[in-house]
N, CA, C and O atoms as a GROMACS GRO file, in nm:
protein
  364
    1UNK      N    1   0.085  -0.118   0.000
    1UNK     CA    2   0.000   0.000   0.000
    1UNK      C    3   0.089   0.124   0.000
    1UNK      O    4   0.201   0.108   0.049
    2UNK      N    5   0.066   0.211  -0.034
    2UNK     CA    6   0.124   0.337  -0.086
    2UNK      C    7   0.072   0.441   0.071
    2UNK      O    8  -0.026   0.438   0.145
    3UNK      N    9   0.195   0.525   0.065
    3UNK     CA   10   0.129   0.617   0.194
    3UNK      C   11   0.058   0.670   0.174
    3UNK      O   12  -0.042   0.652   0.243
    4UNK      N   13   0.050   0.798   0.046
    4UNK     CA   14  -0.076   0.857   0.076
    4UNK      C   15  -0.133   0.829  -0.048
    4UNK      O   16  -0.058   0.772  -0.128
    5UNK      N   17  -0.269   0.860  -0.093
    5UNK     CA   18  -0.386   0.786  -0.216
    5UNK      C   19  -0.432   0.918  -0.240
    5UNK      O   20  -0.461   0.998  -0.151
    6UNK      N   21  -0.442   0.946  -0.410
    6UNK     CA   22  -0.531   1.026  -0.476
    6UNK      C   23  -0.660   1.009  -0.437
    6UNK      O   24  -0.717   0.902  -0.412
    7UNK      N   25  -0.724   1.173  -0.432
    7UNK     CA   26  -0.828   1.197  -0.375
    7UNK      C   27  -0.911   1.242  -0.460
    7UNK      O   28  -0.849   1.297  -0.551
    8UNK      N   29  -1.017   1.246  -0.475
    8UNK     CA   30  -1.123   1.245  -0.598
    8UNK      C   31  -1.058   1.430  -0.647
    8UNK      O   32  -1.094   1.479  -0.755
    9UNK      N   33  -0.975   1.502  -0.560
    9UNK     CA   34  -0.930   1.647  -0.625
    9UNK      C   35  -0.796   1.676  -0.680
    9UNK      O   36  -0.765   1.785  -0.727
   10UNK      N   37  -0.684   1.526  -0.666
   10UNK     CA   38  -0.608   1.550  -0.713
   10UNK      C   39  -0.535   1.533  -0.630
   10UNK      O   40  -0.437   1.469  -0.668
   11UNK      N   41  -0.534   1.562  -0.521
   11UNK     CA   42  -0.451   1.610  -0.408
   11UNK      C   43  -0.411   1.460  -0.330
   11UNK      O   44  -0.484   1.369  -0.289
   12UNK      N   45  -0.276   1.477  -0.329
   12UNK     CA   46  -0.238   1.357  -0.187
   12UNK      C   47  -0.265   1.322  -0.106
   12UNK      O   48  -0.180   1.384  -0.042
   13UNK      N   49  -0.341   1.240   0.005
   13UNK     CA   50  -0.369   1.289   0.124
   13UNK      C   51  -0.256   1.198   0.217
   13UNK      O   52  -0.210   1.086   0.194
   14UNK      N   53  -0.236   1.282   0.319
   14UNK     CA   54  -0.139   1.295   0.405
   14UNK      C   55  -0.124   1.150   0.483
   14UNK      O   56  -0.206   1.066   0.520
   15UNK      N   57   0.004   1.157   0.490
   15UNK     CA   58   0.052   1.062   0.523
   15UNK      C   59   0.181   1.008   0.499
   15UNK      O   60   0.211   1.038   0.384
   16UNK      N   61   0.280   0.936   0.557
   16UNK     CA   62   0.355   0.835   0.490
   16UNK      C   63   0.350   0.706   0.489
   16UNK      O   64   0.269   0.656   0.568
   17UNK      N   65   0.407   0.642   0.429
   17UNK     CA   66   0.393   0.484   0.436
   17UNK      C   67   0.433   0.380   0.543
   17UNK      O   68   0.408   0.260   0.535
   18UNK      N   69   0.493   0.436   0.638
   18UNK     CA   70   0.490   0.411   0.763
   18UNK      C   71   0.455   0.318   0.807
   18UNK      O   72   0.504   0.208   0.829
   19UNK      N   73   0.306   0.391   0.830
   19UNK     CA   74   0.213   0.297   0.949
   19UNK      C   75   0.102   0.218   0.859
   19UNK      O   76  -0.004   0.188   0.913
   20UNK      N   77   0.133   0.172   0.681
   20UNK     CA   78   0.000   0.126   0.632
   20UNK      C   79   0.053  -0.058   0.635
   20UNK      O   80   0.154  -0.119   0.672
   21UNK      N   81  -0.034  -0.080   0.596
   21UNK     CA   82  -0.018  -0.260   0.670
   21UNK      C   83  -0.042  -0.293   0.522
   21UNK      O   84  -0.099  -0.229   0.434
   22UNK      N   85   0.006  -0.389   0.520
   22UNK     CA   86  -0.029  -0.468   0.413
   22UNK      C   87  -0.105  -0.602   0.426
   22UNK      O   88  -0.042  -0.680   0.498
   23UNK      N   89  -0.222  -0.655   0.379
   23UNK     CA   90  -0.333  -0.775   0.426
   23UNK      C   91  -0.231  -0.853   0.546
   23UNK      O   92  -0.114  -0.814   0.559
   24UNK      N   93  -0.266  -0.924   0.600
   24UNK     CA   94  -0.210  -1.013   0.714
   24UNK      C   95  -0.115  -0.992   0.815
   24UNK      O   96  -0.081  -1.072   0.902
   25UNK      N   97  -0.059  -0.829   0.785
   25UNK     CA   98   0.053  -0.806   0.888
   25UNK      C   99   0.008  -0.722   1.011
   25UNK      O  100  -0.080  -0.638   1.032
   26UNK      N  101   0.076  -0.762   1.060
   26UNK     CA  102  -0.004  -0.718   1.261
   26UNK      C  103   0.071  -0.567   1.257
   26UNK      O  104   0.125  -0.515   1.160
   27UNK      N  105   0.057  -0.514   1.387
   27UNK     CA  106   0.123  -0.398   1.414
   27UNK      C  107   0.235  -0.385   1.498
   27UNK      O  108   0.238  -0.469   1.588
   28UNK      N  109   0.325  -0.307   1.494
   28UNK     CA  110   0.431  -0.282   1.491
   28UNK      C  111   0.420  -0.212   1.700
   28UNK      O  112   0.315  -0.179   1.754
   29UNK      N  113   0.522  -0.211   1.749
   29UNK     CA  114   0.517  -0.172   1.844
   29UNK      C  115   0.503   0.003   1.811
   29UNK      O  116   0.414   0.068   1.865
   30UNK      N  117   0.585   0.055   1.735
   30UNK     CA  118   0.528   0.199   1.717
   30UNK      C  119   0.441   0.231   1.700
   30UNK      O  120   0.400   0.321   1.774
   31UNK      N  121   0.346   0.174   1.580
   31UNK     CA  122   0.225   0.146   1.531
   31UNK      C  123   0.123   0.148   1.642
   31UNK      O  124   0.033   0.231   1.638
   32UNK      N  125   0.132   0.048   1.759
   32UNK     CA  126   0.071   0.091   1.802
   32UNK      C  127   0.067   0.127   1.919
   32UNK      O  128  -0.030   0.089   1.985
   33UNK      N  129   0.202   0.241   2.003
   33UNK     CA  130   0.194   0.342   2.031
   33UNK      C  131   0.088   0.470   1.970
   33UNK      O  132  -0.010   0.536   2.008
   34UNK      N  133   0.177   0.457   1.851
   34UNK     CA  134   0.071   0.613   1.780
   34UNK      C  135  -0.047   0.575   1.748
   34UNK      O  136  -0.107   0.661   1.683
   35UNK      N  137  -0.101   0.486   1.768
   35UNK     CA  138  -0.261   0.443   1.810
   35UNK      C  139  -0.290   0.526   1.918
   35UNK      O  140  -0.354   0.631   1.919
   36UNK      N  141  -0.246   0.479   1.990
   36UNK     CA  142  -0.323   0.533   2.158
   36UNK      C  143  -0.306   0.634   2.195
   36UNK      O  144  -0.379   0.686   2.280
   37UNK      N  145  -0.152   0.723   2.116
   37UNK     CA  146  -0.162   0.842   2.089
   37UNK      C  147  -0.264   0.970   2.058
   37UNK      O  148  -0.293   1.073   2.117
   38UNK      N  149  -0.301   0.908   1.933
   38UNK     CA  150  -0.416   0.950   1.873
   38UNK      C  151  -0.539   0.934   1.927
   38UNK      O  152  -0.636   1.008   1.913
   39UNK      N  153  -0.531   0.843   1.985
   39UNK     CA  154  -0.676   0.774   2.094
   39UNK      C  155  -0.722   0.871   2.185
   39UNK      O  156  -0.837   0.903   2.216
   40UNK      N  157  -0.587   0.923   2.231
   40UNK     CA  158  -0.552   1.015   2.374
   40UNK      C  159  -0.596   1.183   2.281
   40UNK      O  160  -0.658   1.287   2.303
   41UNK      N  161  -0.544   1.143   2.211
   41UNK     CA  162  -0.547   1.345   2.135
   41UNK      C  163  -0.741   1.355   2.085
   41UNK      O  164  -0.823   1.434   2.130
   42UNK      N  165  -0.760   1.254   1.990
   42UNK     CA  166  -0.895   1.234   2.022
   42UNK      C  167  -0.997   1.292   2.121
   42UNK      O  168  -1.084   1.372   2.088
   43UNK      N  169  -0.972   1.227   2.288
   43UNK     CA  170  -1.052   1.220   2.357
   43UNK      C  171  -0.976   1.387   2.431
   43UNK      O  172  -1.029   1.435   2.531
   44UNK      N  173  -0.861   1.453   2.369
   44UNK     CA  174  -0.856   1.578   2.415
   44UNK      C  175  -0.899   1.680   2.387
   44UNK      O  176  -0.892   1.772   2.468
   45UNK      N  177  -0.964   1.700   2.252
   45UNK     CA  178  -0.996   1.766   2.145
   45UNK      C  179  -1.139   1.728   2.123
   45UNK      O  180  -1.184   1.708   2.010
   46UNK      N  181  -1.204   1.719   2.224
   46UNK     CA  182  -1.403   1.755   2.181
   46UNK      C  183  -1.439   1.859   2.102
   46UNK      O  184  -1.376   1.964   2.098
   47UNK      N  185  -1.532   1.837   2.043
   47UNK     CA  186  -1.588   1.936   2.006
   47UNK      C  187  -1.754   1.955   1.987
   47UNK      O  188  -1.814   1.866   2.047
   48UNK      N  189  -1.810   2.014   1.943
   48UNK     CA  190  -1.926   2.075   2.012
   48UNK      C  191  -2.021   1.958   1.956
   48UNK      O  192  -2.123   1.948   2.023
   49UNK      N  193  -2.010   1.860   1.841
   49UNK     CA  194  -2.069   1.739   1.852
   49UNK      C  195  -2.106   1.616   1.932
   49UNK      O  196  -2.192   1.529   1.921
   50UNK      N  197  -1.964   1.655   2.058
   50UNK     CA  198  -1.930   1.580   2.178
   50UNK      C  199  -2.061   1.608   2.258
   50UNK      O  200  -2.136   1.524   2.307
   51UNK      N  201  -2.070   1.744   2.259
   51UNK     CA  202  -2.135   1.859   2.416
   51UNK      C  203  -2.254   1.764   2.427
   51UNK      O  204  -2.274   1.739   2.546
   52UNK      N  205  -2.349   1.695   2.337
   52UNK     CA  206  -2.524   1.645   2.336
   52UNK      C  207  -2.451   1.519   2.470
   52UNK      O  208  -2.451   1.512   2.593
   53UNK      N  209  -2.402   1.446   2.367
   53UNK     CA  210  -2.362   1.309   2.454
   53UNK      C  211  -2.358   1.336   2.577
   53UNK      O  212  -2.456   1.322   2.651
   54UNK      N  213  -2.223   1.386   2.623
   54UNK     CA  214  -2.187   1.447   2.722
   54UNK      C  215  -2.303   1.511   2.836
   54UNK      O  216  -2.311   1.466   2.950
   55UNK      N  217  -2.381   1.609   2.790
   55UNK     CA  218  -2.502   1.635   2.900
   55UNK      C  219  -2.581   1.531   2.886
   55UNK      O  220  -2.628   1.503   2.996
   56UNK      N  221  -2.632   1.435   2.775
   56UNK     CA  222  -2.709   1.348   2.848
   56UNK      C  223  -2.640   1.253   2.928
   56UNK      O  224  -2.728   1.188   2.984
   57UNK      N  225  -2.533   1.212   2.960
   57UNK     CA  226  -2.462   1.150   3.038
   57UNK      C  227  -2.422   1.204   3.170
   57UNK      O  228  -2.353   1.152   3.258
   58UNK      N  229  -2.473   1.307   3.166
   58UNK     CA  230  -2.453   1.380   3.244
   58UNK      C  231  -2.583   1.376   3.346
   58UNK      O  232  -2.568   1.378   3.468
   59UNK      N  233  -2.688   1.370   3.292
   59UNK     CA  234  -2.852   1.364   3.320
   59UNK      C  235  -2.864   1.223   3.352
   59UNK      O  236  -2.934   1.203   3.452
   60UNK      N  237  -2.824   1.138   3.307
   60UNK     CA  238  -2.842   1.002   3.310
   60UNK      C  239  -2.805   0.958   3.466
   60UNK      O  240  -2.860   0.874   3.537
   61UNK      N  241  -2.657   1.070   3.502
   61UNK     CA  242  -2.591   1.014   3.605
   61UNK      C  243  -2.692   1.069   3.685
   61UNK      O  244  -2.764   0.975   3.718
   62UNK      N  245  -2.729   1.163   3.726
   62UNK     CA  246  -2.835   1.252   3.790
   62UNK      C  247  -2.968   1.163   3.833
   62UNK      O  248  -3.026   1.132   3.937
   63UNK      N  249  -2.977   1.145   3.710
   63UNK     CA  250  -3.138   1.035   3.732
   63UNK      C  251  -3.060   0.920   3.846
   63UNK      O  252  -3.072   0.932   3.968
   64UNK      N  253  -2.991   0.824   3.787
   64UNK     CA  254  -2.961   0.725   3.848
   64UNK      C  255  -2.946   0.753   3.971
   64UNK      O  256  -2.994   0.667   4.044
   65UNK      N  257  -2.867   0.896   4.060
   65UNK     CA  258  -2.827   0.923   4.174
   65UNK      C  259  -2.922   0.954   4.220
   65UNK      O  260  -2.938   0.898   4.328
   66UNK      N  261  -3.039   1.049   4.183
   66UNK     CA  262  -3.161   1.097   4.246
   66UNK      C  263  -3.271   0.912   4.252
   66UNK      O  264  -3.341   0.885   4.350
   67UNK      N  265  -3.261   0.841   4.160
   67UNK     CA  266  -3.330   0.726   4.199
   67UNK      C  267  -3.320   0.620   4.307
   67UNK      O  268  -3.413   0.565   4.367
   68UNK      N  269  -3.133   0.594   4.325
   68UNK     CA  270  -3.078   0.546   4.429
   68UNK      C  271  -3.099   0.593   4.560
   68UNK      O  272  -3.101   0.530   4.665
   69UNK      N  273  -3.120   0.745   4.531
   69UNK     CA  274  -3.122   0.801   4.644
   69UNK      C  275  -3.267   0.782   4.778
   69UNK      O  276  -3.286   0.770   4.899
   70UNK      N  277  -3.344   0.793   4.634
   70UNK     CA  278  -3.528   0.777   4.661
   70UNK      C  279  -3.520   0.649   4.754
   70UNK      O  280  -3.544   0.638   4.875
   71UNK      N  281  -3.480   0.560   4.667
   71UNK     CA  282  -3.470   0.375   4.672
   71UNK      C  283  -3.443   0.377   4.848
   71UNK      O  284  -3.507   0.318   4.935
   72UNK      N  285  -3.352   0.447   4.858
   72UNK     CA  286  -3.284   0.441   4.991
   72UNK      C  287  -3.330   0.468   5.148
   72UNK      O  288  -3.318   0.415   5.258
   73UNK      N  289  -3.410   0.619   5.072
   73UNK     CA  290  -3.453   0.668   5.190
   73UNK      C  291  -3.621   0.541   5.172
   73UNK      O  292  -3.596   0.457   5.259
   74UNK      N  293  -3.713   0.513   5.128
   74UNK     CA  294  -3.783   0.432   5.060
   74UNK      C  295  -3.778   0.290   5.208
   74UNK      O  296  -3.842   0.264   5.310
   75UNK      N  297  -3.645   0.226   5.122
   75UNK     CA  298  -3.576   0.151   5.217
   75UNK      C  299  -3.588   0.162   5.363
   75UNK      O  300  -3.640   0.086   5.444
   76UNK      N  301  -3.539   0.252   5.376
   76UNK     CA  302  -3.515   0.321   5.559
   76UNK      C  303  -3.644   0.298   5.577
   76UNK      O  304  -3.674   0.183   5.610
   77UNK      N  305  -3.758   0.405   5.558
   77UNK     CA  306  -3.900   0.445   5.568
   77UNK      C  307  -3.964   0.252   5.616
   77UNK      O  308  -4.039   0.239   5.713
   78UNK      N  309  -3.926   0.148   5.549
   78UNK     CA  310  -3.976   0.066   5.550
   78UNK      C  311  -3.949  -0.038   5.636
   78UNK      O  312  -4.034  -0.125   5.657
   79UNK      N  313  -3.802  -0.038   5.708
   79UNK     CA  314  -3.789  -0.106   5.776
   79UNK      C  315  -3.798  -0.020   5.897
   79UNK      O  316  -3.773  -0.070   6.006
   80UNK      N  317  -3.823   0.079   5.890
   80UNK     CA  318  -3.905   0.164   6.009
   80UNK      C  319  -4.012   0.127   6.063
   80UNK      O  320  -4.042   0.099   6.179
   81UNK      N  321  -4.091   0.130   5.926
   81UNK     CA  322  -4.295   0.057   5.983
   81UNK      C  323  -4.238  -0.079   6.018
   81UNK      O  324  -4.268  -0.110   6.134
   82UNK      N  325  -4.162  -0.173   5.951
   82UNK     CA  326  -4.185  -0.312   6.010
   82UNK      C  327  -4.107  -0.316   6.142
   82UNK      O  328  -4.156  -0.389   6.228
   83UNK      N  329  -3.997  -0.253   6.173
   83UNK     CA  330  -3.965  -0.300   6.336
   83UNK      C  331  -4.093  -0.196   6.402
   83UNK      O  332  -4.134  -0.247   6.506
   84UNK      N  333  -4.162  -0.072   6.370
   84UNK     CA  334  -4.239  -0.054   6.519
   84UNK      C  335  -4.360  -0.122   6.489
   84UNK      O  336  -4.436  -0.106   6.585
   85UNK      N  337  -4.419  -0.197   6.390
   85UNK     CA  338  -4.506  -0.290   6.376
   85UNK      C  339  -4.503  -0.406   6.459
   85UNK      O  340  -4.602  -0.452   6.515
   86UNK      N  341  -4.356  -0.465   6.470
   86UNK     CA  342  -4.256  -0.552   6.578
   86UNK      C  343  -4.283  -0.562   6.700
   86UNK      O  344  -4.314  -0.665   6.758
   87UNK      N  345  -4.268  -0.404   6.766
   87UNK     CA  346  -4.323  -0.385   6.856
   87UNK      C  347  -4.405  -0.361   6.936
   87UNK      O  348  -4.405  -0.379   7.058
   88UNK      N  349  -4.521  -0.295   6.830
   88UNK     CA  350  -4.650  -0.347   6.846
   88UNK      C  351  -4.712  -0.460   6.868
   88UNK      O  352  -4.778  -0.475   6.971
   89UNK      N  353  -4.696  -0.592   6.742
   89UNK     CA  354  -4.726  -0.678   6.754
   89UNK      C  355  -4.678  -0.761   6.794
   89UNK      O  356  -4.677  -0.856   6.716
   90UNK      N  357  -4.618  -0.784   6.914
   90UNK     CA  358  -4.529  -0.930   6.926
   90UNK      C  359  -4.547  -1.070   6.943
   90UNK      O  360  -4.622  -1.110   7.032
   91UNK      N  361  -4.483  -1.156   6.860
   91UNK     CA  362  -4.557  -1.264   6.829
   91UNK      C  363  -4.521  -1.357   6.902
   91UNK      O  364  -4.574  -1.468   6.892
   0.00000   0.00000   0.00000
């Protein structure tokens, strides 16, 4: 494979031949360094397509914490009535 490939304008696109694989060959320890590199620069560089995800994940966590939270006090509330029920009724 060639590093970089004609682009429907003519133009090279970037690259060198480096990091292209040819069918059946694995990756290279550099290779894949500058994977995770890029992985890392990726997840540094959001951008405003990110922002939706992001607040609903954000909301999601919210719900879940405000539901746990309910669940809990819920919880308490209940083994409240059954021990003074306990003591009311003793069997």
């Amino acid at each position: 494979m060639s590093g970089s490939a004609d682009w429907s304008d003519g133009t090279k696109s970037p690259g060198n031949g480096s990091h292209d694989l040819a069918p059946g060959q694995g990756l290279t320890l550099d290779q894949a360094i500058d994977g995770k590199a890029m992985n890392l620069q990726l997840l540094a560089s959001l951008g405003w397509h990110e922002l939706p995800i992001l607040i609903i994940a954000a909301l999601l966590g919210l719900v879940f914490f405000l539901v746990i939270r309910q669940n809990r006090k819920d919880y308490l509330d209940l083994v409240g009535i059954l021990a003074s029920e306990k003591t009311e009724f003793p069997s």
